[in-house]
mmCIF entry with sequence, helices, sheets and N, C-alpha, C, O atoms, coordinates in Angstrom:
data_MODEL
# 
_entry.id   MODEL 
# 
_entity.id                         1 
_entity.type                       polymer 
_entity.pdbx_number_of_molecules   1 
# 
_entity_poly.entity_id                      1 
_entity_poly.type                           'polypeptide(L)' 
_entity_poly.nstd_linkage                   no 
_entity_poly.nstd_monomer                   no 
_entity_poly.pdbx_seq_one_letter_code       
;(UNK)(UNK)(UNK)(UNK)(UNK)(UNK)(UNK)(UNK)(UNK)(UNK)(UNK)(UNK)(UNK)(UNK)(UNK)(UNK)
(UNK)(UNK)(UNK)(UNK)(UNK)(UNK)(UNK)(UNK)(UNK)(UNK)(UNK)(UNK)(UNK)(UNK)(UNK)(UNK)
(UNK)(UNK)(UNK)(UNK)(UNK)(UNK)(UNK)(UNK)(UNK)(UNK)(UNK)(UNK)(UNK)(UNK)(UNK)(UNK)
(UNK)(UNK)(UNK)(UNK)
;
_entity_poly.pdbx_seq_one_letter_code_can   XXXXXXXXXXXXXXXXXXXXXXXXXXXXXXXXXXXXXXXXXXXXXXXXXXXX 
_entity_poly.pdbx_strand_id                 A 
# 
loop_
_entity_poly_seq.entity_id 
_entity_poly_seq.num 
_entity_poly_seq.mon_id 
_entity_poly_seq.hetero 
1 1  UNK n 
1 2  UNK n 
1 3  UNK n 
1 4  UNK n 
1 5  UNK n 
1 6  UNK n 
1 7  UNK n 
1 8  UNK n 
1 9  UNK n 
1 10 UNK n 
1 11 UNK n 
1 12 UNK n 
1 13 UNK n 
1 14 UNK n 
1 15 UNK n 
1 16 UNK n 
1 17 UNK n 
1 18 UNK n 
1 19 UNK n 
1 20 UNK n 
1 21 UNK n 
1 22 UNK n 
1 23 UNK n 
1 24 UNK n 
1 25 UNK n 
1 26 UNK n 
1 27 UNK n 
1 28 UNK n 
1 29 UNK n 
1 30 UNK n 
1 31 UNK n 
1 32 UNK n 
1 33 UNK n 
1 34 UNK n 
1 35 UNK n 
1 36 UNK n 
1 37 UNK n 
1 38 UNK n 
1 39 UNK n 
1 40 UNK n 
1 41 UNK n 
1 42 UNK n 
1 43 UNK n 
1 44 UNK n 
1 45 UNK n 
1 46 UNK n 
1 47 UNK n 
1 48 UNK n 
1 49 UNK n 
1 50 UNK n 
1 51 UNK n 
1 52 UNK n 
# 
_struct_asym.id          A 
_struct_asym.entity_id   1 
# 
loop_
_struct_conf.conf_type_id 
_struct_conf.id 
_struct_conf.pdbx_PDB_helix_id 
_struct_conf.beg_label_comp_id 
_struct_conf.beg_label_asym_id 
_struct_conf.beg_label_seq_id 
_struct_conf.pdbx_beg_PDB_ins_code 
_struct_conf.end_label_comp_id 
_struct_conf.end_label_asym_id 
_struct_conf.end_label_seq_id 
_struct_conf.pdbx_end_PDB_ins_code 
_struct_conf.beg_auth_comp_id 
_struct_conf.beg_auth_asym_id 
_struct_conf.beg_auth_seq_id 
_struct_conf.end_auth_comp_id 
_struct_conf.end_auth_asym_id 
_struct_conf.end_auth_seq_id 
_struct_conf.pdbx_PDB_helix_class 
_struct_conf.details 
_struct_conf.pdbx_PDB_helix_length 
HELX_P HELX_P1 AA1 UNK A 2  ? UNK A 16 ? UNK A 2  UNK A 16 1 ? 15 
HELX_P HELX_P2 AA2 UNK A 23 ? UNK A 49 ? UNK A 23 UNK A 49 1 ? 27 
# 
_struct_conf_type.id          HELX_P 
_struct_conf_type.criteria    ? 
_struct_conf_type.reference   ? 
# 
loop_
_atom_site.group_PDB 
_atom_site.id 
_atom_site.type_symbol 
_atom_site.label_atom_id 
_atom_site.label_alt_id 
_atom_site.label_comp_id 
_atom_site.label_asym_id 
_atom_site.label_entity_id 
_atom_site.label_seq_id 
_atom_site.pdbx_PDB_ins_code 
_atom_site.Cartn_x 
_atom_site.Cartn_y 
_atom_site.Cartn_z 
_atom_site.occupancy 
_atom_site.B_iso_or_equiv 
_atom_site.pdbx_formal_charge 
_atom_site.auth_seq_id 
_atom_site.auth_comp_id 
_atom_site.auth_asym_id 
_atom_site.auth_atom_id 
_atom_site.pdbx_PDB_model_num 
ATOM 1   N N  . UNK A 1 1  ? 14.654 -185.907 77.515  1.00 0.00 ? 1  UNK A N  1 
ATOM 2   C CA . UNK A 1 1  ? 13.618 -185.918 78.523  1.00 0.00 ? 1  UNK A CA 1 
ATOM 3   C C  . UNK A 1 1  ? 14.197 -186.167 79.916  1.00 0.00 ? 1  UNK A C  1 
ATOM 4   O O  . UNK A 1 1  ? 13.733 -185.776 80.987  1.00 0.00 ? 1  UNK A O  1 
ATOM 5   N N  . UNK A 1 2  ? 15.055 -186.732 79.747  1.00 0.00 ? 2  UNK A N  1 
ATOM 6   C CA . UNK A 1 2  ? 16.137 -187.045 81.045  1.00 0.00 ? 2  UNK A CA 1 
ATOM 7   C C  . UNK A 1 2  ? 16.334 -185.683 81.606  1.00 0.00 ? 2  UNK A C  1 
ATOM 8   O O  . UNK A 1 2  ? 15.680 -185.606 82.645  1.00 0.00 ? 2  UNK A O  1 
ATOM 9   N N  . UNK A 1 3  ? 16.901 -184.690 81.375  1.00 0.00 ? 3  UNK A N  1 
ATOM 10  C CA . UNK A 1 3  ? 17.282 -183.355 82.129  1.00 0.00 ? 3  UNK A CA 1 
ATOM 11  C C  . UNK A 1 3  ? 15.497 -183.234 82.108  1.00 0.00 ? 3  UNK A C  1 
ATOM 12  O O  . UNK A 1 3  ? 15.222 -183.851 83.138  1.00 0.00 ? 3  UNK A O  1 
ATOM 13  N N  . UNK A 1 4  ? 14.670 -182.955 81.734  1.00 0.00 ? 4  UNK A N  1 
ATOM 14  C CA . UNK A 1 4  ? 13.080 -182.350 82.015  1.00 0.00 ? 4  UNK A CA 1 
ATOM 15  C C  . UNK A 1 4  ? 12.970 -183.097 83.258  1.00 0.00 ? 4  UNK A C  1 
ATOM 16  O O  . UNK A 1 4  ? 13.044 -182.269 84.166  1.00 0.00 ? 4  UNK A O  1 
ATOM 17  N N  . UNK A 1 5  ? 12.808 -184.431 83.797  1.00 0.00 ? 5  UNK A N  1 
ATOM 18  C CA . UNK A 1 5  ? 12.495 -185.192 84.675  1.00 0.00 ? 5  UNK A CA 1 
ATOM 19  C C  . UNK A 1 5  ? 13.862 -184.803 85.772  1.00 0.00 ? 5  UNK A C  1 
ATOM 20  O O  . UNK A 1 5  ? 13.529 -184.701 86.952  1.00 0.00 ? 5  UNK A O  1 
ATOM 21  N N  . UNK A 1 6  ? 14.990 -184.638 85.532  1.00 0.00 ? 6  UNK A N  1 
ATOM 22  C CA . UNK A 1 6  ? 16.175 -183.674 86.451  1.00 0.00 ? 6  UNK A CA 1 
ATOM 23  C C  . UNK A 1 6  ? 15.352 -182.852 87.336  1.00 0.00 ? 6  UNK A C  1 
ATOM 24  O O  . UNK A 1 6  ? 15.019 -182.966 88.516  1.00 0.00 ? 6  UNK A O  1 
ATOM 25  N N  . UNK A 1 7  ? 15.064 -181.766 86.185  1.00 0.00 ? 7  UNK A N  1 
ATOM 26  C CA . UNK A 1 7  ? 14.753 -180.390 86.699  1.00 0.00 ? 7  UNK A CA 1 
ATOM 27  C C  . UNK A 1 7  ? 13.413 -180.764 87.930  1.00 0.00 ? 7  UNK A C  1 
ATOM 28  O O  . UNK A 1 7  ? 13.438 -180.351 89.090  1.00 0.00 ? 7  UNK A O  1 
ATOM 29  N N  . UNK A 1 8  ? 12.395 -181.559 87.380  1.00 0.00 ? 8  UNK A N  1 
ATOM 30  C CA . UNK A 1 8  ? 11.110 -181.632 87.850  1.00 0.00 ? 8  UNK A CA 1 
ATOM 31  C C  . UNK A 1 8  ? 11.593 -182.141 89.481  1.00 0.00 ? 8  UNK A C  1 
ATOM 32  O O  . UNK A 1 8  ? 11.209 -181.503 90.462  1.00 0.00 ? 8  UNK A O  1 
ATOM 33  N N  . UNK A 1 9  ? 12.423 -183.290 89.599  1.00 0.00 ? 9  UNK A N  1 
ATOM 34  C CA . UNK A 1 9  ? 12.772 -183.427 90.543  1.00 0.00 ? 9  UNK A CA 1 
ATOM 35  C C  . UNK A 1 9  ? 13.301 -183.223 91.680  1.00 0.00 ? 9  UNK A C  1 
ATOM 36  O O  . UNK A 1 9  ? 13.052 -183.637 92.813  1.00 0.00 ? 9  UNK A O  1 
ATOM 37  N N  . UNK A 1 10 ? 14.666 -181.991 90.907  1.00 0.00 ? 10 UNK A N  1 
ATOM 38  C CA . UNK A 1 10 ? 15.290 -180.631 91.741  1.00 0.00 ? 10 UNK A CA 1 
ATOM 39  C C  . UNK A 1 10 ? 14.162 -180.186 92.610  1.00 0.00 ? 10 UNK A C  1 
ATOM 40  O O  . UNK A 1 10 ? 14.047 -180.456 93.806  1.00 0.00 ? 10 UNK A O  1 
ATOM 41  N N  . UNK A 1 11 ? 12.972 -179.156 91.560  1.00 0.00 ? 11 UNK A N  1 
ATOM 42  C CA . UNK A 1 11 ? 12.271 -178.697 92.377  1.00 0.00 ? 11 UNK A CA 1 
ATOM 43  C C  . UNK A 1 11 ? 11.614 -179.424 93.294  1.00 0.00 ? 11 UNK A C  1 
ATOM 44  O O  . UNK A 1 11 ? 11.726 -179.109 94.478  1.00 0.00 ? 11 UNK A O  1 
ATOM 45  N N  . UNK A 1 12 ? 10.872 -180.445 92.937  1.00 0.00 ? 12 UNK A N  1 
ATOM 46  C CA . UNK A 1 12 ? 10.122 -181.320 94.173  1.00 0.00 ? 12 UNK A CA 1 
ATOM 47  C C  . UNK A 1 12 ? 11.117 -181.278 95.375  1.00 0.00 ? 12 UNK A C  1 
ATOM 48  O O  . UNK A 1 12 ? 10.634 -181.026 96.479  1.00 0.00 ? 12 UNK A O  1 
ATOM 49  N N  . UNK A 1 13 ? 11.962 -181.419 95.309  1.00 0.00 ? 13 UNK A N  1 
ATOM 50  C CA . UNK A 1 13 ? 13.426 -181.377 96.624  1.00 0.00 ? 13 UNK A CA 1 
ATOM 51  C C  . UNK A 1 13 ? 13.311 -180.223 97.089  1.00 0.00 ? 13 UNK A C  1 
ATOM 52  O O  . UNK A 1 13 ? 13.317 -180.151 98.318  1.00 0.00 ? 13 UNK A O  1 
ATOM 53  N N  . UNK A 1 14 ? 13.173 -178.987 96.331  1.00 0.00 ? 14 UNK A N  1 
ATOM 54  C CA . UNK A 1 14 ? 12.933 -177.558 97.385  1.00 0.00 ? 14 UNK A CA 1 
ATOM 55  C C  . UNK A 1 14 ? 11.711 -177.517 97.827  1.00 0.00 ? 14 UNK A C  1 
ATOM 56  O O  . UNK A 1 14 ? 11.296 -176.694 98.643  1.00 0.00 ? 14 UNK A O  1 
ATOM 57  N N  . UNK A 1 15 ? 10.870 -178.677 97.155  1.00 0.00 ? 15 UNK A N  1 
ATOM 58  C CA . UNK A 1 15 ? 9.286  -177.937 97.923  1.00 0.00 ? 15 UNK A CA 1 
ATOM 59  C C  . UNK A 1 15 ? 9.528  -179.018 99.321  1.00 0.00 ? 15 UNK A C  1 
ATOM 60  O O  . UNK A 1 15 ? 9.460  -178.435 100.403 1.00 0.00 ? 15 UNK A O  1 
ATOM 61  N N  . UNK A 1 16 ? 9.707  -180.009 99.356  1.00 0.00 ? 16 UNK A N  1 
ATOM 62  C CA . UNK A 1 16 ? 10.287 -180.825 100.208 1.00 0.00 ? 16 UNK A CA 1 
ATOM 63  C C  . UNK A 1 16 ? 11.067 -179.978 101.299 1.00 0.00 ? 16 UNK A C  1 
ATOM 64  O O  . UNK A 1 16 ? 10.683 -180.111 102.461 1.00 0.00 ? 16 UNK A O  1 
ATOM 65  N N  . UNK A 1 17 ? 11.979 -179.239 101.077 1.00 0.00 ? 17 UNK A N  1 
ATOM 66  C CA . UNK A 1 17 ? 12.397 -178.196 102.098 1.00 0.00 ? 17 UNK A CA 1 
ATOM 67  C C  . UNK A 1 17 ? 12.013 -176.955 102.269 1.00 0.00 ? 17 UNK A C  1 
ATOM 68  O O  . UNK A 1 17 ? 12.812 -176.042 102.477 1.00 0.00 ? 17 UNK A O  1 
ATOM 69  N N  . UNK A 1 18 ? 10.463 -176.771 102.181 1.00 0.00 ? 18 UNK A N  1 
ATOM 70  C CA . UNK A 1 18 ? 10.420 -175.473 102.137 1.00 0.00 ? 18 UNK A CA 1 
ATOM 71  C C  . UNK A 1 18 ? 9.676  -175.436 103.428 1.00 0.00 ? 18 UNK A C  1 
ATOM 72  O O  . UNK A 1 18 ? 8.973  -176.360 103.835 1.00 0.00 ? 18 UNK A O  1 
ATOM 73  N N  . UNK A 1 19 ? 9.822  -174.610 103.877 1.00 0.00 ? 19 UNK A N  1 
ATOM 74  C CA . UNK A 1 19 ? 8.753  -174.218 105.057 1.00 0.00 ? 19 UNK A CA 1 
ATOM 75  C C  . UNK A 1 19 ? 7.758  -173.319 104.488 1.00 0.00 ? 19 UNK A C  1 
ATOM 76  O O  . UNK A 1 19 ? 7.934  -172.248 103.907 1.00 0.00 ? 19 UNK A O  1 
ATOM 77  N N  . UNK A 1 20 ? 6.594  -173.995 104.778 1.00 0.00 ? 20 UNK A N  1 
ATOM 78  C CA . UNK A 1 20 ? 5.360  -173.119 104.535 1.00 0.00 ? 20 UNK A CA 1 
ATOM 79  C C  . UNK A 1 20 ? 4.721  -172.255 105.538 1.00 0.00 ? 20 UNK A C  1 
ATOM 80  O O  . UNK A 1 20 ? 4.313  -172.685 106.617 1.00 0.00 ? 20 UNK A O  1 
ATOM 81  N N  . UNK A 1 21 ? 4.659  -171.296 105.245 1.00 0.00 ? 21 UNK A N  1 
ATOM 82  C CA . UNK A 1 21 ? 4.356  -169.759 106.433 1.00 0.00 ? 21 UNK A CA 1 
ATOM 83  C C  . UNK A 1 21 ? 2.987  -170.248 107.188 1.00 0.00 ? 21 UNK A C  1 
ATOM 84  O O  . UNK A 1 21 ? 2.744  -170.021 108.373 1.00 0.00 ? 21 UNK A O  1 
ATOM 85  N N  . UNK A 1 22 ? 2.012  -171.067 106.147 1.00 0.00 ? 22 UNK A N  1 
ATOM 86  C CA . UNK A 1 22 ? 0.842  -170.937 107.033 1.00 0.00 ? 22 UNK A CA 1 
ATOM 87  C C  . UNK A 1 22 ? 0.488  -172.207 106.320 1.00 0.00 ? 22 UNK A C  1 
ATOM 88  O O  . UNK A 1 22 ? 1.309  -173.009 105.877 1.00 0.00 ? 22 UNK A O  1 
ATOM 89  N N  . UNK A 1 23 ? -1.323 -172.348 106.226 1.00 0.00 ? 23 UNK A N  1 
ATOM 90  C CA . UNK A 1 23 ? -1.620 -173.378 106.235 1.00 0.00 ? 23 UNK A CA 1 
ATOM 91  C C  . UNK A 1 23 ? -1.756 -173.685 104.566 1.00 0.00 ? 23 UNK A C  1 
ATOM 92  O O  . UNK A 1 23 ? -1.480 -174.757 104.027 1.00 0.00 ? 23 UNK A O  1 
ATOM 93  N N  . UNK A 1 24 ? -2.372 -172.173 103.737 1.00 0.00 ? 24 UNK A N  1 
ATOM 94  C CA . UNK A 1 24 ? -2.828 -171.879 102.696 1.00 0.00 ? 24 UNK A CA 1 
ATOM 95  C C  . UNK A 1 24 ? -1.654 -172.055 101.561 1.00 0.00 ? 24 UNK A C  1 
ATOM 96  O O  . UNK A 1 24 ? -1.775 -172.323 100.366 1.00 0.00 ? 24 UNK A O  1 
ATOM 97  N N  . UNK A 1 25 ? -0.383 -171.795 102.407 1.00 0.00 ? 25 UNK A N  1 
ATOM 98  C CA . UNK A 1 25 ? 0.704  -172.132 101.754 1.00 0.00 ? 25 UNK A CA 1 
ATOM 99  C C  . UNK A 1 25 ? 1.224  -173.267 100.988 1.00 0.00 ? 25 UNK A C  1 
ATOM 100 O O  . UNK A 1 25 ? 1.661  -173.471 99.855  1.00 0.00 ? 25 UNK A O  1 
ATOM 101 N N  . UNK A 1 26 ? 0.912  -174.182 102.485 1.00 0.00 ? 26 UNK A N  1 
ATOM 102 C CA . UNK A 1 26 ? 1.318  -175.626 103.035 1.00 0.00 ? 26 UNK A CA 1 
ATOM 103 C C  . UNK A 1 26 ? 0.423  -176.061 101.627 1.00 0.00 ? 26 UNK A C  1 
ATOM 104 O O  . UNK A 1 26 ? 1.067  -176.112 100.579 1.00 0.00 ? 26 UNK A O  1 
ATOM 105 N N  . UNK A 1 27 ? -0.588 -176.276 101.596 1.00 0.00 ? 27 UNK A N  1 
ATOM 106 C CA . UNK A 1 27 ? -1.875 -176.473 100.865 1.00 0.00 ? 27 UNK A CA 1 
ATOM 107 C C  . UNK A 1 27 ? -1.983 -176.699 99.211  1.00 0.00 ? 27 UNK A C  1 
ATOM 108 O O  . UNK A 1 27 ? -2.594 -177.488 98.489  1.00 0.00 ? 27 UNK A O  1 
ATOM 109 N N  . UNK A 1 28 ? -0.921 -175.413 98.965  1.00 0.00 ? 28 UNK A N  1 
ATOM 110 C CA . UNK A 1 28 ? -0.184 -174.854 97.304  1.00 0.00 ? 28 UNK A CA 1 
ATOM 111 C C  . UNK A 1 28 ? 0.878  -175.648 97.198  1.00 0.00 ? 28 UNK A C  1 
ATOM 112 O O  . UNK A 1 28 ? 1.086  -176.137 96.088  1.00 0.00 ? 28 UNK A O  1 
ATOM 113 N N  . UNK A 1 29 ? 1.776  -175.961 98.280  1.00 0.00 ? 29 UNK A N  1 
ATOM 114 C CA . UNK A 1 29 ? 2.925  -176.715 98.076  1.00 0.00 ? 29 UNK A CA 1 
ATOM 115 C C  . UNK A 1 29 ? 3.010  -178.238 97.999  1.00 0.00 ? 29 UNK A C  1 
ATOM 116 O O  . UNK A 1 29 ? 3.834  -179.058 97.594  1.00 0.00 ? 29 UNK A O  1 
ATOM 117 N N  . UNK A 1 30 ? 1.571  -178.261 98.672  1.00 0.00 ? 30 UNK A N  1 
ATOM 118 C CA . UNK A 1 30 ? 1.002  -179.871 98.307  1.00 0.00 ? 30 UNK A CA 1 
ATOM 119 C C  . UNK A 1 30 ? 0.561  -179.745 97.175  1.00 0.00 ? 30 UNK A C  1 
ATOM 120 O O  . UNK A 1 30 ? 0.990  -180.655 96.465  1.00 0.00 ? 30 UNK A O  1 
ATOM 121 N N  . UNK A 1 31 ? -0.223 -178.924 96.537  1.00 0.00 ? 31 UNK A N  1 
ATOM 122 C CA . UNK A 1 31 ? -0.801 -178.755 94.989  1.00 0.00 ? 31 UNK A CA 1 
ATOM 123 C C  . UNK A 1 31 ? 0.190  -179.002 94.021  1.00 0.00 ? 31 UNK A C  1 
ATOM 124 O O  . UNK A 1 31 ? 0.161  -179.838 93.118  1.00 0.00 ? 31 UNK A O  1 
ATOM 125 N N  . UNK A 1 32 ? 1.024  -178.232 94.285  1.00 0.00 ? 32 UNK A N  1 
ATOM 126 C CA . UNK A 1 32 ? 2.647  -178.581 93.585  1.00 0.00 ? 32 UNK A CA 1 
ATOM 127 C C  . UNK A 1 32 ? 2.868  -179.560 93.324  1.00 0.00 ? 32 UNK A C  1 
ATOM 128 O O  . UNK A 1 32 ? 2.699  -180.106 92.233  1.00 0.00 ? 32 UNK A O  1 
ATOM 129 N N  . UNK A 1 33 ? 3.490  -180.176 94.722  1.00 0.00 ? 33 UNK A N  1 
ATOM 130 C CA . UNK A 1 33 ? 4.032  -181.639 94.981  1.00 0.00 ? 33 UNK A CA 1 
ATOM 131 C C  . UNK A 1 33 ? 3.264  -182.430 93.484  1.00 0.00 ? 33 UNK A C  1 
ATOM 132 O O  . UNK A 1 33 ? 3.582  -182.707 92.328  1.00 0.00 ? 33 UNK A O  1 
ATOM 133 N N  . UNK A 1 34 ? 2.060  -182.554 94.423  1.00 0.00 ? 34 UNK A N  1 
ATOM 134 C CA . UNK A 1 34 ? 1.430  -183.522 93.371  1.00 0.00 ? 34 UNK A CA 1 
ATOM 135 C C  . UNK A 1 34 ? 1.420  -183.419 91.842  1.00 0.00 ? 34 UNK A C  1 
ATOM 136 O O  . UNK A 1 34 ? 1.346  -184.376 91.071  1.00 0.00 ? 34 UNK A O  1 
ATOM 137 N N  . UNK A 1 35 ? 1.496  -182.263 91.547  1.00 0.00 ? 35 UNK A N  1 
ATOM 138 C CA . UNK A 1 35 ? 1.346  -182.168 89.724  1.00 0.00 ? 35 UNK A CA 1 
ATOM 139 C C  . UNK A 1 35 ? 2.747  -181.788 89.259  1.00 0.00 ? 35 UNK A C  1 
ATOM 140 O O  . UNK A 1 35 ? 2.924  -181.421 88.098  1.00 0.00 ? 35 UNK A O  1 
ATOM 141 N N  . UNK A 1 36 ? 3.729  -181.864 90.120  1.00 0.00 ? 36 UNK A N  1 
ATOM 142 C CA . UNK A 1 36 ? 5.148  -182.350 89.641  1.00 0.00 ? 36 UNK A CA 1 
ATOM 143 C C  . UNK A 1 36 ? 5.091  -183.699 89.594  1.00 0.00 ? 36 UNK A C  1 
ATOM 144 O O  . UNK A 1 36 ? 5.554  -184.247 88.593  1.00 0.00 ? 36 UNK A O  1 
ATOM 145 N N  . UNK A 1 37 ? 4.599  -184.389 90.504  1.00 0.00 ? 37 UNK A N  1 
ATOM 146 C CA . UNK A 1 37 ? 4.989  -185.449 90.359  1.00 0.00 ? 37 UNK A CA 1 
ATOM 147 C C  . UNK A 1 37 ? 4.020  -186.462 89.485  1.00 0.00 ? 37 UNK A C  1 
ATOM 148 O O  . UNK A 1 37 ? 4.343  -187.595 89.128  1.00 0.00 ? 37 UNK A O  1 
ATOM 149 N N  . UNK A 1 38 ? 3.213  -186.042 89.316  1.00 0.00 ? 38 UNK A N  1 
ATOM 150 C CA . UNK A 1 38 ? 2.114  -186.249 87.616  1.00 0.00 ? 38 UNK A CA 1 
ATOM 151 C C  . UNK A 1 38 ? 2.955  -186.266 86.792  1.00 0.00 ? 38 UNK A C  1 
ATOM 152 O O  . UNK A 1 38 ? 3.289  -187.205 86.069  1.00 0.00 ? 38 UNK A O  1 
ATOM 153 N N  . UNK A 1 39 ? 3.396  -185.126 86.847  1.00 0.00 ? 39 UNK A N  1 
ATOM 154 C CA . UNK A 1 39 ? 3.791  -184.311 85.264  1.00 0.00 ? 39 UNK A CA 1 
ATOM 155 C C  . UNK A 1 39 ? 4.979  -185.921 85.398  1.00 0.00 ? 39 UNK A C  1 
ATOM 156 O O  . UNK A 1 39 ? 4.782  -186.908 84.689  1.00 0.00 ? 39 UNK A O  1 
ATOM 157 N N  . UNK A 1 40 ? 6.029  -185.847 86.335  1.00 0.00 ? 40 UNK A N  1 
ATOM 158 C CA . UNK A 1 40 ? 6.981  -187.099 85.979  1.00 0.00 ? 40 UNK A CA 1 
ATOM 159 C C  . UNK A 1 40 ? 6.984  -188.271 85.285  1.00 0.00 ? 40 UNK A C  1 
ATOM 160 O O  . UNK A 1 40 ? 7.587  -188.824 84.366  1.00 0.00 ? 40 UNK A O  1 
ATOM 161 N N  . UNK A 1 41 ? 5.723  -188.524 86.376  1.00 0.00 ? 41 UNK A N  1 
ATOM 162 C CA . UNK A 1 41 ? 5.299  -190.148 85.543  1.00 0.00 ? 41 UNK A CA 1 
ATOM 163 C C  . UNK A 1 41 ? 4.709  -189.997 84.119  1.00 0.00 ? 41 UNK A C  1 
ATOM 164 O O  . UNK A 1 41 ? 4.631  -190.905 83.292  1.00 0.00 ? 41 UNK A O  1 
ATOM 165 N N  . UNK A 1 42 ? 4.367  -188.911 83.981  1.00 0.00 ? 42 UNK A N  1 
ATOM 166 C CA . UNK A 1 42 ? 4.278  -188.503 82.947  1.00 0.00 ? 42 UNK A CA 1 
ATOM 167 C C  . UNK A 1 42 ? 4.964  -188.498 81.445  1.00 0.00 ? 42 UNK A C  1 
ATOM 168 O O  . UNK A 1 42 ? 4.510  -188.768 80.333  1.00 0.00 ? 42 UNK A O  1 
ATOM 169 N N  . UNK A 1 43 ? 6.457  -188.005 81.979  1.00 0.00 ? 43 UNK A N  1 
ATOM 170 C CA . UNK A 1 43 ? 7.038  -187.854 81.288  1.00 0.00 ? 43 UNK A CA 1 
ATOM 171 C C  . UNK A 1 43 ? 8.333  -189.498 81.156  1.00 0.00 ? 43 UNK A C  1 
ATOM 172 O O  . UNK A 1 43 ? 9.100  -189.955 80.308  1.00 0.00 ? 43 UNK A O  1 
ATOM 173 N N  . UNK A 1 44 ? 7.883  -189.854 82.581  1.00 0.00 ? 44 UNK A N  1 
ATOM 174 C CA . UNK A 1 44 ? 8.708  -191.345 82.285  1.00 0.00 ? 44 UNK A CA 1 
ATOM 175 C C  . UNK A 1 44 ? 8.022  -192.307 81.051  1.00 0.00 ? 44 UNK A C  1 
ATOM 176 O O  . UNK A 1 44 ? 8.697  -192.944 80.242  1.00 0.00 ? 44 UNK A O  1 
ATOM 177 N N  . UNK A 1 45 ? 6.623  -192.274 81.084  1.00 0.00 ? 45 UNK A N  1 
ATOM 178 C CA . UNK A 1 45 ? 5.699  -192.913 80.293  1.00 0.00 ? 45 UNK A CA 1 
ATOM 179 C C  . UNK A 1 45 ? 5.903  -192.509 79.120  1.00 0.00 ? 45 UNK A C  1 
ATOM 180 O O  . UNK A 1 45 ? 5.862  -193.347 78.219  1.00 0.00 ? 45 UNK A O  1 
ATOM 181 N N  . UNK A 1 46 ? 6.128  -191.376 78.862  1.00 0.00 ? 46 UNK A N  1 
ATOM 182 C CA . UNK A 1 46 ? 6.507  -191.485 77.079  1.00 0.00 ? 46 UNK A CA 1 
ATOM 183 C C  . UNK A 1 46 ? 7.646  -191.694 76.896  1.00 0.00 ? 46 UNK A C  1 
ATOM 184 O O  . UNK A 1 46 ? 7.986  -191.766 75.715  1.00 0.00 ? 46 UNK A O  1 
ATOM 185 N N  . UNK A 1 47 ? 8.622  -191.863 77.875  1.00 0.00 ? 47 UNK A N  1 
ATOM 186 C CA . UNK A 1 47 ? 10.123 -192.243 77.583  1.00 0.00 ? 47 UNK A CA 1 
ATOM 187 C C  . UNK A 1 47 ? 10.190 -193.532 77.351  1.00 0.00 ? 47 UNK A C  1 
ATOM 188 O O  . UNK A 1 47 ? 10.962 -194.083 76.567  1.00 0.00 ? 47 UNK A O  1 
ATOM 189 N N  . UNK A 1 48 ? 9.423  -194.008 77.995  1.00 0.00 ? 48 UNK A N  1 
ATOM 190 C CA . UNK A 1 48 ? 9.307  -195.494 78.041  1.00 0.00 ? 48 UNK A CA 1 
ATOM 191 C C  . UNK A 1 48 ? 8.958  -196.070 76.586  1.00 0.00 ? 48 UNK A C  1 
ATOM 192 O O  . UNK A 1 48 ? 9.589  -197.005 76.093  1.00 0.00 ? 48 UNK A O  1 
ATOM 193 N N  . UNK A 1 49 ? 8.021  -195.501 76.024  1.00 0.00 ? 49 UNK A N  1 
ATOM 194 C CA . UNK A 1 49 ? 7.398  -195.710 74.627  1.00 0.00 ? 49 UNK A CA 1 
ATOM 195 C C  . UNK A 1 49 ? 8.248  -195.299 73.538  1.00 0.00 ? 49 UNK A C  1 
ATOM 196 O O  . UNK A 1 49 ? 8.254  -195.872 72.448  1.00 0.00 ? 49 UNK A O  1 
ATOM 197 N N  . UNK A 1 50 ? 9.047  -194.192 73.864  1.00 0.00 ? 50 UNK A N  1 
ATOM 198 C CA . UNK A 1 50 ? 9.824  -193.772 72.405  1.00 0.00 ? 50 UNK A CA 1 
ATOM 199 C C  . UNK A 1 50 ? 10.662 -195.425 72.338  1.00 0.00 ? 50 UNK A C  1 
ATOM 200 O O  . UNK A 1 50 ? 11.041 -196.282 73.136  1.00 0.00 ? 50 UNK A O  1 
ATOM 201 N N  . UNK A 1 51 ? 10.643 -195.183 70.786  1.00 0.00 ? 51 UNK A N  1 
ATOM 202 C CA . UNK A 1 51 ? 11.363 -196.157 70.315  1.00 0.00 ? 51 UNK A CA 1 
ATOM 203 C C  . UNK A 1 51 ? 12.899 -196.320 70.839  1.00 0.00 ? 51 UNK A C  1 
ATOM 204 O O  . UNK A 1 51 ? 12.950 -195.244 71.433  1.00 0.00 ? 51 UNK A O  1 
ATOM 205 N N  . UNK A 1 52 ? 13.868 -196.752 70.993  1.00 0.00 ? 52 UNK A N  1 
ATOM 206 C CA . UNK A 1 52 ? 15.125 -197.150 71.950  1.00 0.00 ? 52 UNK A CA 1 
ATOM 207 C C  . UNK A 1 52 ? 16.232 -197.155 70.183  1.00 0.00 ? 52 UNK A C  1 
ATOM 208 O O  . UNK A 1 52 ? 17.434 -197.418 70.209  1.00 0.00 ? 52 UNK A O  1 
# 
């Protein structure tokens, strides 16, 4: 789950540098943002729970 939470994070870093053309863009890339970064805590929370 470690590389899944990698990857999720990579991308959040390009949406972080992306320039958005307009506003509608801007808007999607906030939509993004946020349900990457759901999906994370997401995925930290069951990491947390698997047994060790």
């Amino acid at each position: 789950m470690d590389a899944d939470i990698q990857t999720l994070e990579q991308i959040l870093n390009r949406i972080l540098h992306t320039e958005p053309a307009d506003k509608a863009q801007a808007a999607l890339l906030d939509k993004a943002y946020a349900g990457i970064q759901s999906a994370i805590a997401a995925l930290e929370q069951l990491e947390a729970q698997e047994p060790q």
